[in-house]
C-alpha positions as CSV (number, residue, x, y, z in Angstrom):
1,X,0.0,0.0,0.0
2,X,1.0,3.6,-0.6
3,X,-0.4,6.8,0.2
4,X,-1.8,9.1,-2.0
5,X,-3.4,12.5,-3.2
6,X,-6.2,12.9,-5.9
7,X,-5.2,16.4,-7.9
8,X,-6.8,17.9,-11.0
9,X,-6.4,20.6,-12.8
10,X,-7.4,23.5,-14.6
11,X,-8.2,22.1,-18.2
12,X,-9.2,18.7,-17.2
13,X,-11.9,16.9,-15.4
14,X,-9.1,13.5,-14.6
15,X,-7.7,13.1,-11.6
16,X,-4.0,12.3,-11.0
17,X,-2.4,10.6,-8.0
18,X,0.6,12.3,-6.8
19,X,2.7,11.8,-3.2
20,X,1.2,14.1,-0.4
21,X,4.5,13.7,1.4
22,X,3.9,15.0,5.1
23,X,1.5,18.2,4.1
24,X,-1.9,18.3,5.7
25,X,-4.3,18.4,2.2
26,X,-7.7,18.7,2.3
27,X,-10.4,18.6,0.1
28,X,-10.4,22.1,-3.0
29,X,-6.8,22.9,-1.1
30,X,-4.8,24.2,-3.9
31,X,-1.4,23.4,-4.2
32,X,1.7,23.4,-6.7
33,X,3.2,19.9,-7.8
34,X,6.0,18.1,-9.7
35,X,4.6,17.3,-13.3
36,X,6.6,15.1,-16.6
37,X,5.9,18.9,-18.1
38,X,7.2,21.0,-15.2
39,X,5.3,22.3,-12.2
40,X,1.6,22.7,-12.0
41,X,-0.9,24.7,-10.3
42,X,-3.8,22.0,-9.1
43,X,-6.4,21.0,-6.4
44,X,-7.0,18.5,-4.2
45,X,-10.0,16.6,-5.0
46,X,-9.5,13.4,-2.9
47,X,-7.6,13.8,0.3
48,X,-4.6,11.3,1.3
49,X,-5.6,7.7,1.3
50,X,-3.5,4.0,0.8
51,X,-4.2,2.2,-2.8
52,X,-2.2,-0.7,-3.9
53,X,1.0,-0.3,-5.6
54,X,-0.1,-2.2,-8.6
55,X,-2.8,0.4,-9.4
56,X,-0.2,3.5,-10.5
57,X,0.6,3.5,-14.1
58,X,3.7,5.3,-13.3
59,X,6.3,6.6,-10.4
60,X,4.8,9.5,-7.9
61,X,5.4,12.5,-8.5
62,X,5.7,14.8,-5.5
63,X,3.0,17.7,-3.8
64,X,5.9,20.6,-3.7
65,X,4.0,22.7,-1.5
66,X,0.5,23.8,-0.6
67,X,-0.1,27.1,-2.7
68,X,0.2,30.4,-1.3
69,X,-1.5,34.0,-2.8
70,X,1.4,34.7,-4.7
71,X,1.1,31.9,-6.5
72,X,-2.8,31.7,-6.8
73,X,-2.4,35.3,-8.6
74,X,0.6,33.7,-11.1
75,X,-1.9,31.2,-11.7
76,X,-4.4,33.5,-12.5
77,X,-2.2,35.4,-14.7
78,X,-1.2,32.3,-16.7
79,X,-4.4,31.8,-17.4
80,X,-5.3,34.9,-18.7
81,X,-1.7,34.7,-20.9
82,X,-2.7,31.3,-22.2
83,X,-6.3,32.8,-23.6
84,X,-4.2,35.1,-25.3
85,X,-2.0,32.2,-27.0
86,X,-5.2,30.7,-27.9
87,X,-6.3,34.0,-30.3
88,X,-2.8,34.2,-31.4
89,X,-2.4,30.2,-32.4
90,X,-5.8,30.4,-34.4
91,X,-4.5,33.5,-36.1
92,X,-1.4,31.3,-36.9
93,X,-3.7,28.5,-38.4
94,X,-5.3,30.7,-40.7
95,X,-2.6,32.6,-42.0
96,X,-1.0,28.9,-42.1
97,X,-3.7,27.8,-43.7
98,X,-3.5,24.7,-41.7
99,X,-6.6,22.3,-41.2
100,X,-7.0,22.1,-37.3
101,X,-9.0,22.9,-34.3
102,X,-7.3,24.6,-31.6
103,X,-9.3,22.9,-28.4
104,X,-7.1,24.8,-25.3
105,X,-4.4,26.6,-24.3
106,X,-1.9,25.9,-21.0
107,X,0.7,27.3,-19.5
108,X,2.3,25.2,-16.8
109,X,2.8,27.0,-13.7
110,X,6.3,27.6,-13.9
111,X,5.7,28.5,-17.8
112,X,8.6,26.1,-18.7
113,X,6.0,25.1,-22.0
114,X,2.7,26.4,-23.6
115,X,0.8,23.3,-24.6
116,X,-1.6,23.6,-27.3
117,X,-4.1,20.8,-27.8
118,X,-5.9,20.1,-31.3
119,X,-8.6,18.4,-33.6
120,X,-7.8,17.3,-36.7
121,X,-9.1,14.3,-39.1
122,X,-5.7,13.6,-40.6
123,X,-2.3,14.4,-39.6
124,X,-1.1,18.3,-39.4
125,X,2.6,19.7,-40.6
126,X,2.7,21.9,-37.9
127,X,6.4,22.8,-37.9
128,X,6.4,26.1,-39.0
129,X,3.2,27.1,-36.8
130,X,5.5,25.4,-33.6
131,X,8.2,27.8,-34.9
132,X,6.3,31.0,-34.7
133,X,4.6,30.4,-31.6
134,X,8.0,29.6,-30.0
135,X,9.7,33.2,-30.9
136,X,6.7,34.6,-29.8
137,X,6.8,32.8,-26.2
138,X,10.1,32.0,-26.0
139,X,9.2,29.0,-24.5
140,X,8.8,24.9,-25.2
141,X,5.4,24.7,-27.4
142,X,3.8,21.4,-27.9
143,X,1.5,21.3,-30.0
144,X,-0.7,17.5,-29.0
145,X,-3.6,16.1,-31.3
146,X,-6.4,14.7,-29.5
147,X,-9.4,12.3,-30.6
148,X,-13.2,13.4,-30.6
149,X,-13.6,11.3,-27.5
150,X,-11.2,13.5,-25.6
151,X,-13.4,16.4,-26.9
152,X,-16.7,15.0,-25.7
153,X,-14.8,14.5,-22.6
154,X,-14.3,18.1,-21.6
155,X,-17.8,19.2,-23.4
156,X,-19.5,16.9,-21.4
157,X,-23.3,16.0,-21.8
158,X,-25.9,12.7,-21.9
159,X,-25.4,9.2,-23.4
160,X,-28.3,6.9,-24.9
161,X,-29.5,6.4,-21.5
162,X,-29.7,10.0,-20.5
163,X,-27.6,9.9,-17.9
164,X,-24.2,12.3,-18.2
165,X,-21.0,10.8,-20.2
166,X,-19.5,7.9,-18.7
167,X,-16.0,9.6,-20.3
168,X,-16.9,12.9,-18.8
169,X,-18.2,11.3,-15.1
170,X,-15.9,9.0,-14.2
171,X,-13.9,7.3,-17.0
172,X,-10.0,8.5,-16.5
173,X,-8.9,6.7,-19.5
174,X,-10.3,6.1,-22.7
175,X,-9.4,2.5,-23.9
176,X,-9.8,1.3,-27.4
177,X,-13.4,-0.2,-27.9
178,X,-13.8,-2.4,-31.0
179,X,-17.4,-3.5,-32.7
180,X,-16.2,-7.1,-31.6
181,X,-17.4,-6.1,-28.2
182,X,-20.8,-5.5,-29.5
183,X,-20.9,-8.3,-31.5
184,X,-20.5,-10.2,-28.0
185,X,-23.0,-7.9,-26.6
186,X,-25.7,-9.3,-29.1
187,X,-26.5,-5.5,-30.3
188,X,-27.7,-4.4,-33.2
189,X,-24.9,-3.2,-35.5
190,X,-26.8,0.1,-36.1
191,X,-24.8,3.1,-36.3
192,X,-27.2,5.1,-34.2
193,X,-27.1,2.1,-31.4
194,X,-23.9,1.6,-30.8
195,X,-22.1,5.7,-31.2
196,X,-21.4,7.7,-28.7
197,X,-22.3,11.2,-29.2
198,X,-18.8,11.6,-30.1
199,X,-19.7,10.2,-32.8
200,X,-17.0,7.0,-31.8
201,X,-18.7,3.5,-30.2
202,X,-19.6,3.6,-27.0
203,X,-17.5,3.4,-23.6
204,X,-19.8,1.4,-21.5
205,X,-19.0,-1.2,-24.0
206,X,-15.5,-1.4,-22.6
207,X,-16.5,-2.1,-19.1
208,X,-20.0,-4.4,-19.8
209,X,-17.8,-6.9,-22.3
210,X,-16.1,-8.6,-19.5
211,X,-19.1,-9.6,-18.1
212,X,-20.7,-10.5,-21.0
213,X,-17.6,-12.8,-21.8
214,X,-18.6,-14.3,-18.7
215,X,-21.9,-15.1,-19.3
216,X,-21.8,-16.4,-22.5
217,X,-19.0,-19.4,-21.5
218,X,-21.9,-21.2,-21.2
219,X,-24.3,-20.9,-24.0
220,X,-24.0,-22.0,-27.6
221,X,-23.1,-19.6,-30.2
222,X,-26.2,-18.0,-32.5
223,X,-26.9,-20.4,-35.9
224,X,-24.8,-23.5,-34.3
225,X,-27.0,-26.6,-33.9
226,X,-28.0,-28.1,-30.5
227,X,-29.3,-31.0,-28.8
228,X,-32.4,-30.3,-26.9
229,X,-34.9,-33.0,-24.4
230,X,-37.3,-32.2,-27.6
231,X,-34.5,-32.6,-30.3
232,X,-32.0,-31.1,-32.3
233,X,-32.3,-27.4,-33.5
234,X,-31.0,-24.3,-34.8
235,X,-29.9,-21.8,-31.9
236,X,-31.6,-18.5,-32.9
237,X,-32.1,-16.3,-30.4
238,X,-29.5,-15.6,-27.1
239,X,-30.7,-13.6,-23.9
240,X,-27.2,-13.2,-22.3
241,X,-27.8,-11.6,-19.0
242,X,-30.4,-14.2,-18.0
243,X,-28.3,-17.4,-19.8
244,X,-30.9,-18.6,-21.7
245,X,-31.5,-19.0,-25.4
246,X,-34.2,-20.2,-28.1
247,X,-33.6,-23.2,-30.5
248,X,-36.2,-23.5,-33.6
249,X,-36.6,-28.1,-33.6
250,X,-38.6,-29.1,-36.7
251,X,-41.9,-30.3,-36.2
252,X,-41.5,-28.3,-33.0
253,X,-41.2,-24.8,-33.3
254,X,-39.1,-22.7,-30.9
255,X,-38.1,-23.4,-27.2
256,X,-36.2,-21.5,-24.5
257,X,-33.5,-23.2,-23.3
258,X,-32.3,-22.2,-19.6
259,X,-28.3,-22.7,-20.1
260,X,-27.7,-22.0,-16.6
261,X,-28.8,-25.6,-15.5
């Protein structure tokens, strides 16, 4: 077990573990920390606790301190200076000509890099725009593609259930979904079933496959042929979650086979 602190930050709803060291963070206490991309202004969003070791993805980075006016007001100006970038990049892009999306704008705290974060359908020479921005700034740029599902992420809003986005509630990472897992499912391959609004298939199709994998161990496959107490038939019909299916015998018609028993 290790302890640990939740922190997010300004342009994203995820939350990142980091090492709370000795400090005394409590919940919406704003503090400055050790990022890969220098230091960061965040805040705390779930207090110290122990997880396992084998749930990080990556080494701790450190809390440095617990923020102090000074820096609240840096971060304020940051933010402010990084809304300016934006207008600037998207004047770039058009004088560039280039075919992208500028999503957001970030300065890391210690404005050690300007990060720029784009849509685009196919890849984007953006050398020359990197270029400009950097003798502007005089700072590392990084200019980072991201998918629509990232976008939907930050917009937010409600899934084919109606409920809000599972991305945008409480999915931290967006894994790769294929149509195999609603194949396994037993969906219908409609467009309009199965997308997201993003557009993309759905998340919850990630997370339900499993136990759908499970459940199915046990049942024949749709359009094999099985041996029934009333004789041998074409599977044509599978209700998953309850483990039954229907088989169509000759002579019969269709029964419902319980495959739990």
């Amino acid at each position: 077990m290790i302890r640990v602190v939740g922190i997010s930050f300004e342009n994203t709803k995820q939350i990142y573990y980091f090492n709370p060291k000795s400090l005394d963070l409590r919940r919406n206490v704003t503090v400055i920390v050790e990022t890969e991309r220098g230091l960061q202004f965040g805040k705390v969003i779930l207090p110290p606790f122990n997880i396992d070791d084998n749930k990080l993805k990556s080494p701790l980075k450190d809390v440095i301190r617990i923020s102090t006016k000074k820096d609240f007001i840096e971060h304020k100006k940051n933010l402010r200076d990084a809304e300016i970038a934006l207008d600037k990049c998207r004047q770039l892009i058009e004088k560039l000509e280039l075919n992208m999306q500028i999503m957001d704008a970030n300065f890391t705290f210690d404005r050690s890099q300007l990060l720029f974060r784009f849509l685009s359908d196919n890849r984007v020479d953006f050398r020359q725009l990197a270029k400009e921005l950097a003798n502007i700034y005089k700072t590392r740029i990084e200019l980072r593609q991201v998918g629509v599902r990232d976008k939907a992420k930050e917009i937010g809003g409600c899934g084919l259930c109606g409920r809000q986005l599972c991305c945008a509630r409480f999915e931290s990472d967006i894994a790769a979904i294929s149509i195999n897992m609603a194949k396994n499912q037993n969906l219908s391959l409609n467009p309009n079933k199965i997308n997201g609004v993003c557009g993309r298939l759905l998340c919850c199709l990630k997370y339900e496959d499993e136990t759908y994998k499970e459940y199915r161990k046990d049942l024949p496959k749709l359009g094999s042929i099985v041996e029934t107490e009333k004789g041998k038939g074409k599977v044509v019909n599978l209700d998953i979650l309850n483990k039954k299916y229907s088989v169509n015998i000759p002579e019969v018609g269709v029964v419902e086979i319980d495959g739990s028993n």
